[in-house]
C-alpha positions in Angstrom: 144.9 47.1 118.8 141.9 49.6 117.8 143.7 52.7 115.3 143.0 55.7 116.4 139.8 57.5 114.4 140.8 60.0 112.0 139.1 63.5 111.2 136.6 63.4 108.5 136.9 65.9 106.0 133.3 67.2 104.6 132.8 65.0 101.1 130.7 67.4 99.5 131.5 71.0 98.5 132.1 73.3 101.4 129.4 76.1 101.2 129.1 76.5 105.2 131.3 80.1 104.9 128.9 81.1 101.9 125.3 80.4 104.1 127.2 82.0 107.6 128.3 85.2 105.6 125.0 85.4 103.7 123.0 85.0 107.2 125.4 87.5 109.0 125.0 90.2 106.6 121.3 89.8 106.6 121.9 90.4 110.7 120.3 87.1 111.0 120.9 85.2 114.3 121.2 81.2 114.1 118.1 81.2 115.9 116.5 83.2 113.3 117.3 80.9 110.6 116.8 78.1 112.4 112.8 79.0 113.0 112.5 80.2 109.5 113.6 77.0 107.8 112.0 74.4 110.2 115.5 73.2 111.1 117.3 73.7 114.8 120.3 76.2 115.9 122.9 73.5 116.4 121.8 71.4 112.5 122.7 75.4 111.1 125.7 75.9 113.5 127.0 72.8 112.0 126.3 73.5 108.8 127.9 76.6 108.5 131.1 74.5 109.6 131.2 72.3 107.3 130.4 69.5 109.9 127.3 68.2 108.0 126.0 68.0 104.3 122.7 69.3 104.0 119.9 67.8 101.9 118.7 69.4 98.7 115.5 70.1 100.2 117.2 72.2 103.6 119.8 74.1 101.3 116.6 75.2 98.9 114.8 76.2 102.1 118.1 78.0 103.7 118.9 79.7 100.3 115.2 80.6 100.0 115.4 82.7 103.8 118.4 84.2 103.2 117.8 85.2 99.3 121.0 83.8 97.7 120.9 81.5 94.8 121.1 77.6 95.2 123.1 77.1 92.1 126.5 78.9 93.0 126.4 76.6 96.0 126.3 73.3 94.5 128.7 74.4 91.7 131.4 74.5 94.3 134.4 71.8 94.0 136.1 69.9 97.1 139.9 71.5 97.2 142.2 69.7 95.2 144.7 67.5 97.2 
């Protein structure tokens, strides 16, 4: 008998809330991004939930449009279980 799939937590450090607050306060729509970094609405939307890990090269080029460092992203840790 086939288990049931499980949900997959993100591996990486969760900076989704981080790019969709950064993007929001710039009054930024998803669409907006998405054109400016050469990447589609539903990659962002995703993003910004935590549902995929971006590349370096996307998070420099998200980071870049919306003005907020790279670093304090990536220095982010997983919670602690």
């Amino acid at each position: 008998m086939a288990k049931a799939k499980e949900a997959v937590e993100p591996v990486g450090p969760r900076i989704g809330a981080r790019l969709k607050a950064a993007r929001q306060s710039k009054r930024l729509t998803l669409d907006d991004l998405a054109e400016a970094c050469g990447v589609t609405k539903g990659y962002l939307s995703k993003l910004e939930r935590d549902h995929v890990n971006a590349s370096v090269a996307t998070l420099i080029k998200v980071c870049a449009v919306l003005e907020i460092p790279v670093d304090p992203c990536s220095r982010m840790r997983p919670p602690v279980k």
